[in-house]
C-alpha positions, 0 to 999 in steps of 0.5 A: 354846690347846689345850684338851688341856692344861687338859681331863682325863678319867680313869675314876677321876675323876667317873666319867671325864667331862671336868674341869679339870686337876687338879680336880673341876671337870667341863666341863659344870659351866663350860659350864652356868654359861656358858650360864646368864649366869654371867661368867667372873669369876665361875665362876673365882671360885666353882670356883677355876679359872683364866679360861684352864680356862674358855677351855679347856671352850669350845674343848672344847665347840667340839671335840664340836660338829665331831665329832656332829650333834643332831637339831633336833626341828622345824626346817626 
């Protein structure tokens, strides 16, 4: 899949921060409720998203974390 075709950012459109296609649904907003133990199922419920917009902000995710480094604080 490529997350192109599902993943938008339009400056008109939440102050241009990545969404799903045709929605307000920003990425940050699935992948916060991933990451908070949220099933799938259930955010594509909640948003009204297709469990393949969802697959798509993790390969988006998965994309950003290639390009920049964050500093860990304490790691050795």
């Amino acid at each position: 899949m490529d997350w192109r075709e599902r993943i938008t950012a339009d400056p008109a459109i939440c102050h241009g921060k990545a969404c799903i296609k045709g929605t307000r649904v920003m990425a940050s907003v699935i992948l916060d409720n991933l990451a908070a133990g949220e099933s799938q199922e259930a955010i594509a419920s909640a948003y009204h998203v297709d469990p393949a917009d969802i697959q798509a902000a993790l390969l988006y995710a998965a994309e950003l974390a290639k390009e920049r480094v964050v500093p860990l604080v304490g790691a050795a």
